[in-house]
N, C-alpha and C positions, 0 to 999 in steps of 0.2 A: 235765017236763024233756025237752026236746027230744034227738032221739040225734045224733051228730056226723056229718055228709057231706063227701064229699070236694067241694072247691070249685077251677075251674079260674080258672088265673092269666091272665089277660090285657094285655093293650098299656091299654086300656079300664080303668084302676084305679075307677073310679064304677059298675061294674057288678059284678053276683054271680052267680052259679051257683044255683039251690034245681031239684032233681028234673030237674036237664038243661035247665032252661031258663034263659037272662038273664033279670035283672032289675036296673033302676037303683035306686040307693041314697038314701033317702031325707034329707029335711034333716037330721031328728034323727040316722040312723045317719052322715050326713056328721061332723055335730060330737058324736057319739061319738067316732067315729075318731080325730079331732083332738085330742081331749081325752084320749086315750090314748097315742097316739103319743108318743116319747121326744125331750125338747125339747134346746137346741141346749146350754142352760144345763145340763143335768146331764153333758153328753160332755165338752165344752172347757171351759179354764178362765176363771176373769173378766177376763183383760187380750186375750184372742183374743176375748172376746165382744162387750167392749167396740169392740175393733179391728174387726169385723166389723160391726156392727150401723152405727160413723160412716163405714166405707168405705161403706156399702150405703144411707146416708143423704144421703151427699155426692152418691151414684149419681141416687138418687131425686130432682131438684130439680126444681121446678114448671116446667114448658116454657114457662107463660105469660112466667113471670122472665129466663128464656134468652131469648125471642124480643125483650122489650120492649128488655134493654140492650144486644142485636146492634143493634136499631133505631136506637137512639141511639150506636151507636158508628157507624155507615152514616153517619149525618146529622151526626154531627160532623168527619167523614173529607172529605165533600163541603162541606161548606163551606170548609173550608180548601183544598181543589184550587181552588174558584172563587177566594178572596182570593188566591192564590198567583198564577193566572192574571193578577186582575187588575193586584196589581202588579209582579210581573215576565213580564209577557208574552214574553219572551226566554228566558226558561229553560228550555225544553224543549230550545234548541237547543244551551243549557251545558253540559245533562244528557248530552247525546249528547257532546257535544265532553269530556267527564269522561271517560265511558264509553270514546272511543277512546284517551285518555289512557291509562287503565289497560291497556287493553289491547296498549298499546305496552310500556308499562315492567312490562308480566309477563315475569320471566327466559326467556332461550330455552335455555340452559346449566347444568347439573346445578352449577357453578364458582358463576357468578353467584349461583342459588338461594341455595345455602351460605352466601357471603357477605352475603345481605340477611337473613340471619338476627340477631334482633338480641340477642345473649349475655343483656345486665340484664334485658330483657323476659323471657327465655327464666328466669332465675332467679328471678326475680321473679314468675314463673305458677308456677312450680316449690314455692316458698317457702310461697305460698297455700295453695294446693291441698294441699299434705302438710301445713300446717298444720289444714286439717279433716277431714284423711283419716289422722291418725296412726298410726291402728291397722289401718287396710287398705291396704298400701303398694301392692295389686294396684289401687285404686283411683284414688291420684294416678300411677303407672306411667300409665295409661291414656292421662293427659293429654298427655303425652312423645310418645307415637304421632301422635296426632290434631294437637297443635299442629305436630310437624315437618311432617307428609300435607298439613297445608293451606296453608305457609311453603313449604315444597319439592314444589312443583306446576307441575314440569316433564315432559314427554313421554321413554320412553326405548324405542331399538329393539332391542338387545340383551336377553333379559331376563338371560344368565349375564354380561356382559360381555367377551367372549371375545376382543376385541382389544385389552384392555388387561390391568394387572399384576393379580396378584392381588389386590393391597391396595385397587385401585378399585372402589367411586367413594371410601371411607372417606381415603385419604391426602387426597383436595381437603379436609376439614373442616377448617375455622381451631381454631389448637392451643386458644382460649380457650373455644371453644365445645367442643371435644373433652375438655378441662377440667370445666365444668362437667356436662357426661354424666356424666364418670366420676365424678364428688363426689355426683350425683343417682344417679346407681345402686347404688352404694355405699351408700347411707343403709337399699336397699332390704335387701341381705340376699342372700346366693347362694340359698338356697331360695326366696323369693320370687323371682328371677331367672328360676329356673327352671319357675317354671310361667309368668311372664310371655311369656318363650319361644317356650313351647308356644304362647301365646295369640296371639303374634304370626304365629307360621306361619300360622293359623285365620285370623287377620284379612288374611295378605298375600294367603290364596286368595280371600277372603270379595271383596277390595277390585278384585279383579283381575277377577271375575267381573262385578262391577260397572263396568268399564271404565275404572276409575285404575290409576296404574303405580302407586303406593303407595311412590314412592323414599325417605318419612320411615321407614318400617318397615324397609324393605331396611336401609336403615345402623344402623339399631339392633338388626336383625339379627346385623350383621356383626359391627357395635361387640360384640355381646354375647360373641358364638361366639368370636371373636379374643381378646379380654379372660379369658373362664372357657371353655374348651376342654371341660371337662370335661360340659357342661350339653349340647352339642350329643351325647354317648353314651347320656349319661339320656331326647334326646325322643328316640332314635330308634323307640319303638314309637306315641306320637305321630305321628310323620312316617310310620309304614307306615299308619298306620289312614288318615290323609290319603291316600293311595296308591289307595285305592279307589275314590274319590270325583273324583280331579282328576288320574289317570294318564294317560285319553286326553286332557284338554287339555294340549297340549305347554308353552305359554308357563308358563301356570301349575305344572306341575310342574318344570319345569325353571329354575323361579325356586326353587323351595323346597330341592330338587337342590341349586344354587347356596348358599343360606342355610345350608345343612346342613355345606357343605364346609368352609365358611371356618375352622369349628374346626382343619383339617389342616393349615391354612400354620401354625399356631402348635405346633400338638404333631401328630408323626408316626404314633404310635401311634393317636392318635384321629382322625386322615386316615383311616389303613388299616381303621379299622372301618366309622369311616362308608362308607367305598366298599364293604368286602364287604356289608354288613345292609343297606345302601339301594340304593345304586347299580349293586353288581355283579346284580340281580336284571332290573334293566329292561337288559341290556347286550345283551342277544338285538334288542328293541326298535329300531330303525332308526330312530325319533324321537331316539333318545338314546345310541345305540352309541356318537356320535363327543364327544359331551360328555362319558361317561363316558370314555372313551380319553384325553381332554384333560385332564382334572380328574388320573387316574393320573399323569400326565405332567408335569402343573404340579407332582403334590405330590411324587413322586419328585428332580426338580429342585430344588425348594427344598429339601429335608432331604439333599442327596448328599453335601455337608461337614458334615452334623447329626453330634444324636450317634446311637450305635448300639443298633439294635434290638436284641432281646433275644434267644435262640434258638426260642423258642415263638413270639415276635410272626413271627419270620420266616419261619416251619414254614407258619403258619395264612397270613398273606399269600401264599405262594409256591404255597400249595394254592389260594388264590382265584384268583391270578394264571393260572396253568397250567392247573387242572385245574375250570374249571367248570360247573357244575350243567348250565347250557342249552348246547343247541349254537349256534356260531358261527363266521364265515362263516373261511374262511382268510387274508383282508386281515388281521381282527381276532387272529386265532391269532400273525402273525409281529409285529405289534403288541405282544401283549402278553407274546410272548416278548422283544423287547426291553427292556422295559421290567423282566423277572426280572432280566435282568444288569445294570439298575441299582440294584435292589433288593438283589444280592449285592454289590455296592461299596460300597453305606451299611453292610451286615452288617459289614462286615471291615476299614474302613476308617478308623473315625468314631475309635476308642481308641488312643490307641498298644499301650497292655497287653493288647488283646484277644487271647485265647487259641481259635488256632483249631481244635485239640485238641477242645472243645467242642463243634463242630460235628457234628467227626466222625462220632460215634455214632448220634445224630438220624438225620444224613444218609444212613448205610450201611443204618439201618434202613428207611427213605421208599423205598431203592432198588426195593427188593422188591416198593414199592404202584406204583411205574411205570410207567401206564398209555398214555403216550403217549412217542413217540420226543422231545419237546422237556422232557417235567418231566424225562425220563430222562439227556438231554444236559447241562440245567442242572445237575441233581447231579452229573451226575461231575467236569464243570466246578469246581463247589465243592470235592469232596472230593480232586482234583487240586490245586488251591488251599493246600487244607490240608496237604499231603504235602511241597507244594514253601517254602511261610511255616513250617507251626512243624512243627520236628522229632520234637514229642510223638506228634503224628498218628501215629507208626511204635508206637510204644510201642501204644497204641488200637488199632491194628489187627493186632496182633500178638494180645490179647486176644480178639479178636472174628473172625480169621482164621478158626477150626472150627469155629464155624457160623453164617459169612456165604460159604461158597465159591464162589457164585453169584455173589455181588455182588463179592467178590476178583477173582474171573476177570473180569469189566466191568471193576472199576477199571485192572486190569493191563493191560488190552487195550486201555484207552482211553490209560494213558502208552506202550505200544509202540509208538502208532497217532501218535505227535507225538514221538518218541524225540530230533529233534536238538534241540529245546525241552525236552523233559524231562531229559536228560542233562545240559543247562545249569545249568535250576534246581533238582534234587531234590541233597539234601546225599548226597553221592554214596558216605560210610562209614554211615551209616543207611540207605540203599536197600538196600548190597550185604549187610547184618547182615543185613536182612528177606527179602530173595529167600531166602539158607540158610536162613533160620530156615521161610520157605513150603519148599525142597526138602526139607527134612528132614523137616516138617509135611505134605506129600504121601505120600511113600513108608510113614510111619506109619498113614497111611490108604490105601491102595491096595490092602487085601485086607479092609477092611472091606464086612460086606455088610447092608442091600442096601448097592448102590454107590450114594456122593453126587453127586448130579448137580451138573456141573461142575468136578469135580476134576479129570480128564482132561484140558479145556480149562486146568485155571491148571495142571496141570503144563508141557503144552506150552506155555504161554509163559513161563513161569518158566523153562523148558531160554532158550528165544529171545530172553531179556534178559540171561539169564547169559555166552548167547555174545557178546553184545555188550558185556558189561560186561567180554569179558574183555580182558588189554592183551595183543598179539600183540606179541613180539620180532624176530619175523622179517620181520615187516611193517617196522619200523624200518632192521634192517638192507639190507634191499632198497632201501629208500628211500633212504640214506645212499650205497649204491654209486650207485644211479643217478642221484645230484646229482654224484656224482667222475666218475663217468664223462662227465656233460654237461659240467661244468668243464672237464677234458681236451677234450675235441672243440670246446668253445667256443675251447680258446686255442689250438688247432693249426689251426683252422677263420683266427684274425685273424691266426695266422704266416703261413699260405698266401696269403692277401687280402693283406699289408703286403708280402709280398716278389716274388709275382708268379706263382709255381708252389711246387711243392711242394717239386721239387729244389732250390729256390733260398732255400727256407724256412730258419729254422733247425732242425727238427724234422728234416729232411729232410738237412741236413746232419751232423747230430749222428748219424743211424742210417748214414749213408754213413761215417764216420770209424770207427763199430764193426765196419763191413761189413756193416752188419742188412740194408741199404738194398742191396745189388750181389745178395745170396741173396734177397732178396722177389722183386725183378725173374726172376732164376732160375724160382725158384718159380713164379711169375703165368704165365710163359713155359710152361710146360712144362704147367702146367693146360689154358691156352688151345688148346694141341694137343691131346690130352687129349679135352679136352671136345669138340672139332670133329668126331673122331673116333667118341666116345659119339652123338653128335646124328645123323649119317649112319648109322650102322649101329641106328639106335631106328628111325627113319624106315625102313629095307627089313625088317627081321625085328618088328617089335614087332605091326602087323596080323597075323602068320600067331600069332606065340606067345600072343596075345592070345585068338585064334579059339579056339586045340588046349585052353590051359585054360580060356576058359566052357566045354566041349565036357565034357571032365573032369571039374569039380573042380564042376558044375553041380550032382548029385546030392547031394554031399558038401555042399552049402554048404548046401542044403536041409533035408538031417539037421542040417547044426550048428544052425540056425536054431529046427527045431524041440525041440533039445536044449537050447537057450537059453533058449526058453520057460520049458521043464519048471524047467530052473532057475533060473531067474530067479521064479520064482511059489515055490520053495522056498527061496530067499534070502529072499522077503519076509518069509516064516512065522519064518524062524532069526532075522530083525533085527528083527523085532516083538520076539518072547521076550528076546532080545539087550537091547533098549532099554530093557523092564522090569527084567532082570536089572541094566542100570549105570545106572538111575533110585534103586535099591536098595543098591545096593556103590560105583556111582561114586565119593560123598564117601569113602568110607573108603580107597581105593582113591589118591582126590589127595591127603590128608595123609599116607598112606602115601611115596606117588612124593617130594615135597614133604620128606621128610626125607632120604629114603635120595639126592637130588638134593643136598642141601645136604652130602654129605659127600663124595658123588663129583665133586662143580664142580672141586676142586682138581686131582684126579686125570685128570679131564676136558681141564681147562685144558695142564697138560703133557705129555702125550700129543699135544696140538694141536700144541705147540708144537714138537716134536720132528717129529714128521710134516710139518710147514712146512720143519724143516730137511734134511730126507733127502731131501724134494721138491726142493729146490734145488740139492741136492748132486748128485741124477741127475739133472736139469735141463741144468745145465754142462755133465756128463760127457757127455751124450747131446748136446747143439753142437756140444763139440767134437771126438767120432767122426764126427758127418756131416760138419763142416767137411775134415775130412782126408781121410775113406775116403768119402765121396759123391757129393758136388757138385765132386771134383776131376778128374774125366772131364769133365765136361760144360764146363770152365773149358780145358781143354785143347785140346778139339775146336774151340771159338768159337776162341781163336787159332790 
C-alpha cells in the first residue's frame, strides 16, 4: 500500500507530481480518470440532457455537408443573375431608378411618418404576434417598438423638443392609430407595462448609441408616461442606474430626462418627484441646468389652475425648489425662486374650501430651518398669506405664539415692514385681539430667566403696531378745522377776485357795516408804526447787546450744556425703567382710564360748554370797552 503525497495542481491537468518531479499520465490512468469522473447524466435531469446533447449535435455537423450545399446555393444564385441579365438587360438601371424612387417617398416630417402608418396592418401584426405569444405579453410588446422604429424613420434635431407643446410629437398621432395602442396595451396589463417601460428606456439609449433617433419608442414612451403616470415613479431607480452609463452623453440623457417627464403634465405630484430624484440632481450640471429649469417651468404652468397640492407634497417640493443639495449659480437661484411663488398659488389656490390655517403650523415650524434669505422670504410670504385669507391663522398662532417667539417677532416685523398693504388685508378685529393677546403674552414672560431670545424684539413691535392701530381723534378734528378753514379762505379768496378788491367785496363790506373793517385798519396802522420803530432801534442796539451776552451768559451756557448731558444720560436710565414699568401696568392702567373716561364725558362735555359761553360773554364785553375807552383818542385825533 502506497502512503499518500501531496500532489501540485497545475494549468497542465495530464501531468502529476510523484517525489517533486512531473510526470505525464499514461493511457490507462487517462481512461481511468474518465471512468471515474462524474457524468453529466447523474447531475442534470433527462429533459436538459436530452436538450443538451441535440443542441450540441445540431453544433457538431459535418463541414464537408456545410461546404457542399453553400456550393450549390452559390451556383444556383449565379445563374439566375446571368438569365436575369440576359433577358432584361435593362434592369439594373430599374433597380436604381426603384431605389431613387424610394428614396424620395421616405417621409421627411415626424406628421407625414404618422400618417403612412397603416392602422389594419398595425393590428393585424398586433393580432399575430400575441396570438403566439400569449403568455409573454413582454414578447409581442417587443414588436410594437421595432414595427413603429422602422415605419417612423424620420431624423430629429431636438431630442427634449423644446420648441414645441408638451404634448408633442404624441398629439400629431391619428386618433385611430392612437386607438388601437391604447386597446394593444391594455390587453398587456399595468404590471407588464411597467417593466416594458423600463425596457424601453434601455432600448431608447441602446438605439441612440447606435445612431437612430428611435422616434417609434419615444411616443410609446410618452404614450405610456401620459396614460399611467404612475409607472414613470416606479422606474425611477431604473432611470438612475441608467444615469451612470449615459450622463455624460447629453443627447442621450436628455432624451430619457425628456421620457421621464412626461408623467407630470398628467399628474403634478409625480412631475414634482420626478424632477426632485432624477432631475434636480444633474441641475449643478450646465449640460442640463436650462432643461431642467424649463421642464420646472412647463410643469408648474400646466398645473397653476390644477388641483391642489397637499401640505407635505408642498413642504418637500419647496425644500427642493429653494434649498438644494449642490451649489448653483445665482442666474439659477432667482430662477428658481420664481418659480416657489408659483408653486404657492397652485398650494392655495386650486380648492375653494382649502383651509389655510393648515399651512400655518408646518410653515412657522420650517421658519426656524431658514437657511437662506429667499426660502426665509417665501415663508413669511405664505404665512402672511395665511393671516390675511383665513382668519383661523390667529387662533394657530395664538397656540404656538410661547414657543415660536423667534419666528413671531419675523412674522411681525415682516407685516409692519408692508403695514399700508397689510392694514388693508388683515381682518383688522382679529389682528387687534392677537396684538393684546402678544402684549399681555410678553409682560408675562419678561422676567423669565434665562431670557427668550427675541421677545424684546416682538415686544417692541408689538408697542409699534399698536400705535398704529390706534384711531387718533385729534387727528380728525384738526383735520375737519382745516377743510373749514380752507373753505372759508377759498370763498373770501372768489369774493375778492368777483368784485375787484377787498373793500369792494362783500366780506369786506359786511365787516365795514360792523365796524370790524374801520378798527382793523386802526389796528394795522398803528402796528406798522410800531414795527418801524422796533426795526431801527434792533438795527443800532442789537450788535452791542448781543456781544455783552455771549460775553456773559458764555460760561453759563457751558455749565447748562454740560448739565444737560448729565441729565439727559439719567432720563434715559428713568425711561428705560419707565417703559418696563407701563409695558406691565399700561393695560391695566387704559381699562382703568376707559372707564372712569366714560362717566366723566358727560361732565366733561358741559363744563365745555359753559366755558364757550362765559368766553363769549367776556369776548363782547371786552369790544365793547375798547370800542368806547380806547380806540376813541385815536378816532378824534385823525379828525
Amino acid at each position: 500500500m502506497s502512503t499518500p503525497q501531496w500532489e501540485l495542481v497545475t494549468k497542465n491537468k495530464k501531468d502529476k507530481v510523484v517525489n517533486g518531479t512531473y510526470k505525464k499520465l499514461s493511457k490507462t490512468e487517462k481512461k481511468k480518470f474518465v471512468e471515474n469522473a462524474p457524468k453529466v447524466e447523474d447531475l442534470l435531469p433527462l429533459s436538459q440532457v436530452k436538450t443538451l446533447y441535440s443542441e450540441f449535435s445540431d453544433i457538431k455537423k459535418p463541414n464537408a455537408d456545410l461546404k457542399s450545399k453553400s456550393k450549390e446555393n452559390d451556383a444556383k444564385k449565379q445563374q439566375q443573375k446571368k438569365a436575369q441579365q440576359q433577358q432584361q438587360p435593362k434592369g439594373g438601371e430599374k433597380s436604381k431608378e426603384k431605389e431613387k424612387d424610394n428614396k424620395e417617398s421616405k417621409p421627411k416630417t415626424l406628421d407625414a411618418a404618422l400618417n403612412r402608418v397603416n392602422v389594419t396592418e398595425f393590428q393585424a401584426m398586433v393580432t399575430s404576434v400575441q396570438a403566439k405569444f400569449d403568455r409573454t405579453p413582454l414578447l409581442w410588446l417587443r414588436t410594437i417598438d421595432n414595427y413603429l422604429d422602422s415605419i417612423i424613420n424620420v431624423e430629429i434635431s431636438d431630442p427634449t423638443f423644446s420648441s414645441k407643446n408638451h404634448e408633442y410629437p404624441l398629439c400629431l398621432m391619428p386618433s385611430a392609430l392612437r386607438s388601437a395602442l391604447q386597446e394593444a396595451l391594455g390587453l398587456a396589463g399595468e404590471s407588464n407595462l411597467q417593466t416594458y417601460f423600463e425596457i424601453l428606456l434601455t432600448n431608447l439609449a441602446q438605439e441612440m448609441t447606435k445612431g437612430s433617433h428611435a422616434v417609434g419608442t419615444r411616443l410609446l414612451l410618452q404614450f405610456i408616461a401620459t396614460s399611467y403616470p404612475k409607472i414613470a415613479v416606479e422606474a425611477v431607480p431604473k432611470c438612475l442606474s441608467l444615469q451612470n452609463s449615459y450622463k455624460n452623453r447629453k443627447p442621450i440623457w436628455l432624451s430619457i430626462l425628456w421620457a421621464m417627464g412626461q408623467a407630470g403634465f398628467r399628474d403634478l405630484s409625480v412631475g414634482l418627484k420626478v424632477w426632485q430624484e432624477v432631475m434636480l440632481p444633474v441641475l449643478e450640471l450646465r449640460n442640463y441646468s436650462q432643461f431642467v429649469l424649463e421642464y420646472l417651468t412647463r410643469l408648474l404652468g400646466r398645473h397653476a389652475a390644477g388641483p391642489a397640492l397637499s401640505v407635505n407634497e408642498y413642504l418637500t417640493a419647496l425644500d427642493a425648489i429653494l434649498r438644494p443639495n449642490a451649489p448653483v449659480s445665482n442666474q439659477v437661484t432667482d430662477a428658481l425662486y420664481r418659480q416657489s411663488r408659483v408653486l404657492r398659488k397652485i398650494a392655495v389656490n386650486a380648492t375653494p374650501d382649502a383651509k389655510l390655517n393648515l399651512f400655518f403650523k408646518p410653515l412657522m415650524e420650517r421658519l426656524s430651518l431658514a437657511d437662506t434669505d429667499a426660502y426665509k422670504q417665501e415663508i413669511l410670504e405664505f404665512l402672511f398669506l395665511c393671516v390675511c385669507e383665513d382668519e383661523q391663522s390667529f387662533s394657530t398662532w395664538k397656540q404656538l405664539y410661547s414657543t415660536h417667539i423667534l419666528e413671531s417677532a419675523a412674522l411681525l416685523q415682516h407685516i409692519e415692514s408692508k403695514w399700508n398693504a397689510s392694514k388693508a388685508k388683515l381682518a383688522k378685529k382679529s389682528f387687534k385681539v392677537f396684538i393684546d393677546f402678544t402684549v399681555k403674552t410678553n409682560a408675562s414672560l419678561q422676567d423669565s430667566k434665562p431670557k427668550i431670545r427675541g421677545l424684546e424684539d416682538c415686544r417692541k413691535i408689538c408697542q409699534s403696531i399698536s400705535a398704529k392701530m390706534a384711531v387718533k381723534k385729534s387727528s380728525y378734528l384738526s383735520l375737519i378745522t382745516f377743510l373749514v378753514l380752507l373753505m372759508v379762505g377759498g370763498a373770501v379768496l372768489y369774493d375778492v377776485k368777483l368784485h375787484g378788491s377787498f373793500k369792494a367785496s362783500s366780506t369786506g363790506r359786511v365787516l365795514e357795516d360792523i365796524g370790524a373793517l374801520h378798527y382793523g385798519n386802526i389796528a394795522l396802522e398803528q402796528a406798522k408804526i410800531y414795527t418801524q420803530k422796533g426795526v431801527v432801534w434792533t438795527r443800532e442796539n442789537a450788535p452791542i447787546y448781543y456781544a455783552t451776552a455771549v460775553d456773559v451768559s458764555k460760561p453759563y451756557l457751558e455749565l447748562l450744556r454740560d448739565l444737560g448731558y448729565i441729565g439727559y444720560n439719567g432720563l434715559v436710565k428713568v425711561l428705560i425703567k419707565f417703559d418696563g414699568w407701563c409695558s406691565t401696568t399700561a393695560p391695566e392702567f387704559t381699562s382703568q382710564v376707559k372707564e372712569y373716561a366714560a362717566i366723566a364725558g358727560d361732565t366733561t362735555k358741559q363744563y365745555a360748554i359753559d366755558f364757550a359761553h362765559y368766553t363769549k360773554v367776556g369776548f363782547v364785553s371786552a369790544q365793547d370797552y375798547a370800542a368806547k375807552n380806547i380806540f376813541i383818542y385815536s378816532c378824534c385825533s385823525k379828525y
